[in-house]
C-alpha positions in Angstrom: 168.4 139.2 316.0 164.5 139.5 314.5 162.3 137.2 316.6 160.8 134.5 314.8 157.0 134.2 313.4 155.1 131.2 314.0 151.7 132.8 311.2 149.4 129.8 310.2 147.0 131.3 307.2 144.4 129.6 305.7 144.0 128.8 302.4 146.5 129.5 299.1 145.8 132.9 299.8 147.2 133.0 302.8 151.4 134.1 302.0 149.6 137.5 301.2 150.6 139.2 304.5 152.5 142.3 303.7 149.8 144.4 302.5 149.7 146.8 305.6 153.8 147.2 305.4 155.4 150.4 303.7 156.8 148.4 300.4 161.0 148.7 301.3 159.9 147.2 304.9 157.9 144.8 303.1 160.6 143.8 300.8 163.2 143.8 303.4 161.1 141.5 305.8 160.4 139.0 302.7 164.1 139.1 302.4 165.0 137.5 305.7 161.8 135.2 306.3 161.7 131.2 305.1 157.8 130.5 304.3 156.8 127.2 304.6 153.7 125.8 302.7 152.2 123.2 304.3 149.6 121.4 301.6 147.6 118.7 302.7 144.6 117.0 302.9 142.2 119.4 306.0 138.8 117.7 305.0 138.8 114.7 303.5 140.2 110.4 303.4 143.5 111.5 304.8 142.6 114.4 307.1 142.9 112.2 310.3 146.7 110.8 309.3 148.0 114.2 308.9 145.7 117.3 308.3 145.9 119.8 310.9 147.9 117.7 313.1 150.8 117.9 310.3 150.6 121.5 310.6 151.1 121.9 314.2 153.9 119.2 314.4 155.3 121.7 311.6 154.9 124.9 313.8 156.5 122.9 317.0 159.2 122.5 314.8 159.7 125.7 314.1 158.9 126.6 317.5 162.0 124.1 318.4 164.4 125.9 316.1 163.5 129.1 317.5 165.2 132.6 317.2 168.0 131.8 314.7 168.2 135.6 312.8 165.2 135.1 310.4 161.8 135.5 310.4 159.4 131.6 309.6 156.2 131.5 308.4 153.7 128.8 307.7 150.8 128.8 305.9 148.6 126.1 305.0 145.9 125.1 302.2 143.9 122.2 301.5 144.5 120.2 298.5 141.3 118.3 298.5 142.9 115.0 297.0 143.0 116.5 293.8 145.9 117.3 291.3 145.1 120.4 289.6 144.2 122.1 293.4 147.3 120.9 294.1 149.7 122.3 291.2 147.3 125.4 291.3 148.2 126.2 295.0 151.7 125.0 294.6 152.8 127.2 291.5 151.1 130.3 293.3 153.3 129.8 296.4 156.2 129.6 294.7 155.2 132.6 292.7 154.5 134.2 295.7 157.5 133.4 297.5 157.0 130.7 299.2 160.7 128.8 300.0 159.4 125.1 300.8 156.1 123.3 300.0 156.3 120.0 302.8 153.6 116.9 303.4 151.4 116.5 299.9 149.8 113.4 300.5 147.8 111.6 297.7 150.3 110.1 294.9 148.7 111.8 292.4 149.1 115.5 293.7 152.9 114.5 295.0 154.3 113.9 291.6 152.3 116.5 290.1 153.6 119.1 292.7 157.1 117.3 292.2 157.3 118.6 288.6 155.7 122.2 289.7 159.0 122.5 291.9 161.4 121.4 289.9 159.9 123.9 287.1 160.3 126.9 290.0 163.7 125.7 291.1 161.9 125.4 294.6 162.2 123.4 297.3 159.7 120.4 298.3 159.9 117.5 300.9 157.1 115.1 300.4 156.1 113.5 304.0 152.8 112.5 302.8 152.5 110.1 299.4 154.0 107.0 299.1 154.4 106.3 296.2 158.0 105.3 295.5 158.6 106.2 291.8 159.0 109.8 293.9 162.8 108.6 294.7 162.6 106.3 291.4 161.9 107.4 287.9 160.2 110.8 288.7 163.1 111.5 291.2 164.2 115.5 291.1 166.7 117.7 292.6 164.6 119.7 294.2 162.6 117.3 295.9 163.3 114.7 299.1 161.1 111.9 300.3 160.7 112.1 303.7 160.0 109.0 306.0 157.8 106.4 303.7 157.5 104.6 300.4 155.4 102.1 299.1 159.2 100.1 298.7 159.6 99.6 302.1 155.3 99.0 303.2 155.6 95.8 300.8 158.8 94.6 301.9 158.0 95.1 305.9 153.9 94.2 305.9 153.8 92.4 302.9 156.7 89.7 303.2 155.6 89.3 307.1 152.5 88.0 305.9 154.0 86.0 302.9 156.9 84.2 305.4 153.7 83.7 307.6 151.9 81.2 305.0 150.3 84.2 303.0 151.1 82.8 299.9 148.7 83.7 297.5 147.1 87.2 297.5 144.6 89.6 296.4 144.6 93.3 296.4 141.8 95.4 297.1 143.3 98.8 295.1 142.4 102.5 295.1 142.5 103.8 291.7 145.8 106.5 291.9 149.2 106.7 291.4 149.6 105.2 295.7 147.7 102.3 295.6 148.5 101.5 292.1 152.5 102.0 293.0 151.7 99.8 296.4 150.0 96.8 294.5 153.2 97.0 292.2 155.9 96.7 294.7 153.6 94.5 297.1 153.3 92.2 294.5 156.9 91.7 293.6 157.4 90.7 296.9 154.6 88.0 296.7 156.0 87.0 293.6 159.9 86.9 294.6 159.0 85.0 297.6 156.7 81.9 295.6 153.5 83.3 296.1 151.1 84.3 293.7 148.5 86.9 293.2 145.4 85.4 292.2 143.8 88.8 291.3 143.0 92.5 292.0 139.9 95.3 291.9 140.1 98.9 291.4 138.1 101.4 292.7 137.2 105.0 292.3 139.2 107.1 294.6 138.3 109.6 296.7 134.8 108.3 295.6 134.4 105.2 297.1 133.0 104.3 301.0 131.1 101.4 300.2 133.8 97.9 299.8 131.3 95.2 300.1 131.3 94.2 296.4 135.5 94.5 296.3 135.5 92.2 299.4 133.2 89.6 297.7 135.2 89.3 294.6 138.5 89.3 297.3 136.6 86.5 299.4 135.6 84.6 295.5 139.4 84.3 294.4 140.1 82.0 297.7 143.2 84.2 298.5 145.0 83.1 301.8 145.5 86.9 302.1 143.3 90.1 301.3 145.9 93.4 300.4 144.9 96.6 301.2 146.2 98.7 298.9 144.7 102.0 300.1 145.2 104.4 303.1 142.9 106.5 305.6 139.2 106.5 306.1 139.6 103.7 302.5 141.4 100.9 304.8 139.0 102.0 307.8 136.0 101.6 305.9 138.0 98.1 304.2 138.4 96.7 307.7 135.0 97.4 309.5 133.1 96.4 306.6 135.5 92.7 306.1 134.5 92.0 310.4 131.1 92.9 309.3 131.2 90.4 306.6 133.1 87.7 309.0 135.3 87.4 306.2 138.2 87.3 308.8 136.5 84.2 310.9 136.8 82.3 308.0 141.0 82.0 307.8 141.3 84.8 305.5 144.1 88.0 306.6 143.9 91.7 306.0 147.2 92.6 305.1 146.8 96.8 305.9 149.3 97.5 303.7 149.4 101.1 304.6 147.7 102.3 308.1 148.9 104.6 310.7 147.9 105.0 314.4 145.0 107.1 314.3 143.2 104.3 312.0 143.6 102.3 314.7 141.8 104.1 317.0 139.0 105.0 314.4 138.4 101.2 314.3 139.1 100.2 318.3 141.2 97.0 319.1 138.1 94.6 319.1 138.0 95.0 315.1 141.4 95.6 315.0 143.5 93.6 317.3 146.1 91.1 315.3 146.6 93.5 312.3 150.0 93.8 311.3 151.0 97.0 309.9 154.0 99.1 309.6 155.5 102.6 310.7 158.6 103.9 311.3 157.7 106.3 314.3 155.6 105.5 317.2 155.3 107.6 320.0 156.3 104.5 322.7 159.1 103.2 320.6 162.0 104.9 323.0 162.8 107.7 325.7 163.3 109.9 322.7 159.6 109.5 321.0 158.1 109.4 324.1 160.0 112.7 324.7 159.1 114.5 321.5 155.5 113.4 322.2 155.0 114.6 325.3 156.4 118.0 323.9 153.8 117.8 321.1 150.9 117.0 323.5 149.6 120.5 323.9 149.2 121.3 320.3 147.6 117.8 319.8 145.5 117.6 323.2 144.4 114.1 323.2 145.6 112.5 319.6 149.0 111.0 319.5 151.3 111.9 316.7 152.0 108.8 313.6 154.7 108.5 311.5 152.8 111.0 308.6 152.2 113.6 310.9 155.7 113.8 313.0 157.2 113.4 309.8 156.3 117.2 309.3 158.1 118.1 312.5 161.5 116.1 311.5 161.5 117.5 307.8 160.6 121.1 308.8 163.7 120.8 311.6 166.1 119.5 309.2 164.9 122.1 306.3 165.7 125.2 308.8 168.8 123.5 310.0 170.1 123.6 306.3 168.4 127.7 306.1 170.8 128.3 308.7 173.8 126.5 307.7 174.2 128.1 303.8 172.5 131.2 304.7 168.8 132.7 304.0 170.2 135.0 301.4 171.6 131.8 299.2 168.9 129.8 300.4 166.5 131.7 298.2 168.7 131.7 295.0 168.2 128.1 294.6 165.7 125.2 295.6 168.6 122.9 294.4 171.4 123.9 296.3 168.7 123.8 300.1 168.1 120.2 299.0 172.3 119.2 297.9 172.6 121.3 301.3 170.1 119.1 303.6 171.5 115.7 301.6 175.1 116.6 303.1 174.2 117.1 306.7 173.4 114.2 308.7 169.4 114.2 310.2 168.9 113.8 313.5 165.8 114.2 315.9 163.8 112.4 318.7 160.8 111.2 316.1 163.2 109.1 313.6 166.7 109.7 315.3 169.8 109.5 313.5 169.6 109.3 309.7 171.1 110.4 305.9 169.4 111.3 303.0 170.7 109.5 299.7 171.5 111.2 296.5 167.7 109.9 294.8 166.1 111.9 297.7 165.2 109.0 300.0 165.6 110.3 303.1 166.5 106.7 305.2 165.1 106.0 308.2 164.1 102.0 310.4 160.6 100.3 309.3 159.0 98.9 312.5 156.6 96.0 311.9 153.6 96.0 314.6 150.8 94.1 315.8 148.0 95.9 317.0 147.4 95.0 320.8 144.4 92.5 322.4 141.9 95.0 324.3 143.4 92.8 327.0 146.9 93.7 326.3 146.4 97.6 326.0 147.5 99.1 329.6 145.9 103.1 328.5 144.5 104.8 325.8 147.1 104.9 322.6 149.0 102.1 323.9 147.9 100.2 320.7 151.4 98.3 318.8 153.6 95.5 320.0 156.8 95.4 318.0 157.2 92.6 316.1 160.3 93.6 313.8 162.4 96.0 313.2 164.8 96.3 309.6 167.1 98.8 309.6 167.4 101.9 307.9 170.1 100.7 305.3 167.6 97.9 304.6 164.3 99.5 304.6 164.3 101.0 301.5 164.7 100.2 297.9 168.8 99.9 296.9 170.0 103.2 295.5 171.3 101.5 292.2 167.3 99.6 291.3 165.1 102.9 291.6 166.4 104.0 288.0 166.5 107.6 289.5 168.1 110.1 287.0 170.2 111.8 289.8 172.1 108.5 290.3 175.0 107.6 288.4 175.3 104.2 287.3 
């Protein structure tokens, strides 16, 4: 059995790594190793949700699966937010012979990478946008959504704050596919449940730090409730600036419609204590998060994994799991038949547990609701979320039969 490489390289340039071989043991070594893109966000809004941490939750994976008669490889690039960096890097990795292109965040870049797979016959899990038209009408064979949606962010956040008197709403929105598809969906929940929206503001995204003239026309429309229909740095930024403003003394709630752990601890519990917000991994849930943690601690030193970051970990697991299962041989005949192959087996692993994923390419998984922790209530460092709900997997996300995905049959 060949022992198995662990090779991070930089850049889209990186899968170039057989120039010193003789070309037969080049070929043969391309033959029997899986290459696994990881394309993210390194330097910019989103670095701190996944970035670099993504990537080594990725190699612990592969680390995990260990020595299983191929070679793995990882490479990573940065996609700088942008689309055309994104398809650019994409299509060359493919071309190149990359097997799997995982994470993606940014709507934008997901479904434009979506198409670039689907074109190649490749593989792709998307961890990293949420946008759920990915699972809905721009749904595709070759690609599963790993972990989050948009979907199930407005139904867990956004109808806790509308069943808590948040009846009337309005969004603060960056200007992308995300926080265009999260307004969308938050809204029908809004609506559905009596309230209204009283109105919205875009803004340019990635361009945009400054939110003082969105939350003036927010704190203008007298909305009970102020969405935040952004992600990263963009709902840091949203936050510090509203406790800045007071607008939150005055009655008025931030509904975070998407925020993960490490915002959290950009902001500190003093401006962020009471936020509700939901995840569906967090690394004190249970003995087996706790456990997956800890064994993620020394590639992480002192950050704690969040659900976009371990998401990388479960997907890469599963994606070798399949590798081994149908064989590397057919595995590289078809981008189609790894993804049928990983919607057949059942998912299982300590950062999301048991789990399926549906014909559309939802992979299912429990939505936690959480409120972020009193500095009085926090007992260490990272111990940030009280749960406050929990709605199971079955439930979380957007019925099969409404996404008006092309791979379901009606």
């Amino acid at each position: 059995m060949t022992t198995t490489r662990r090779t991070i390289l930089a850049g889209a340039a990186g899968t170039a790594a057989l120039g010193g071989l003789p070309f037969r043991s080049a070929r043969a070594q391309a033959a029997n190793t899986i290459r696994i893109g990881v394309l993210n966000d390194q330097s910019g809004t989103y670095r701190d949700i996944s970035g670099p941490y993504g990537v080594e939750c990725t190699r612990q994976a592969v680390q995990e699966f260990g020595n299983q008669g191929f070679n793995v490889e990882v490479i990573v690039a940065d996609h700088q937010n942008r689309p055309d960096v994104g398809v650019n890097i994409a299509r060359q990795w493919y071309d190149q012979g990359v097997d799997l292109v995982l994470d993606v965040p940014t709507s934008s870049v997901g479904l434009a990478v979506n198409t670039v797979a689907r074109e190649k016959n490749k593989a792709y899990i998307n961890t990293g946008s949420a946008t759920s038209d990915l699972t809905g009408t721009a749904c595709s064979p070759n690609t599963i959504h790993w972990m989050y949606d948009t979907y199930m962010l407005a139904k867990s956040t956004g109808g806790a704050m509308v069943r808590a008197g948040g009846d009337s709403w309005f969004f603060i929105t960056a200007d992308y596919a995300f926080g265009h598809a999260l307004e969308r969906d938050t809204s029908t929940f809004v609506r559905n449940a009596g309230g209204r929206v009283l109105g919205s503001v875009k803004y340019p995204f990635p361009a945009t730090s400054d939110f003082s003239s969105f939350l003036v026309q927010a704190q203008a429309s007298r909305a009970k409730v102020i969405g935040l229909a952004n992600a990263g740095a963009d709902t840091i930024n949203s936050v510090k600036q509203a406790a800045e403003f007071g607008i939150t003394r005055r009655g008025v709630k931030l509904a975070a419609l998407l925020m993960f752990l490490p915002d959290v601890h950009a902001l500190g519990l003093q401006t962020a204590q009471g936020l509700i917000l939901t995840e569906s991994f967090y690394w004190d849930l249970n003995d087996r998060t706790r456990a997956v943690t800890t064994r993620l601690q020394p590639r992480l030193r002192d950050i704690k994994p969040n659900m976009a970051s371990i998401a990388n970990y479960s997907a890469a697991l599963h994606y070798l799991k399949a590798i081994k299962d149908m064989g590397i041989t057919a595995s590289k005949l078809s981008g189609i038949e790894v993804i049928n192959r990983m919607k057949a087996m059942p998912c299982d692993d300590d950062a999301f547990g048991a789990g399926t994923i549906r014909p559309d390419g939802r992979k299912l998984c429990p939505s936690y609701l959480f409120e972020v922790k009193t500095p009085a209530e926090s007992r260490a460092p990272w111990d940030y979320y009280k749960l406050v709900q929990t709605t199971p997997a079955e439930e979380a996300f957007r019925p099969l039969a409404e996404g008006n995905c092309p791979l379901v049959r009606s």
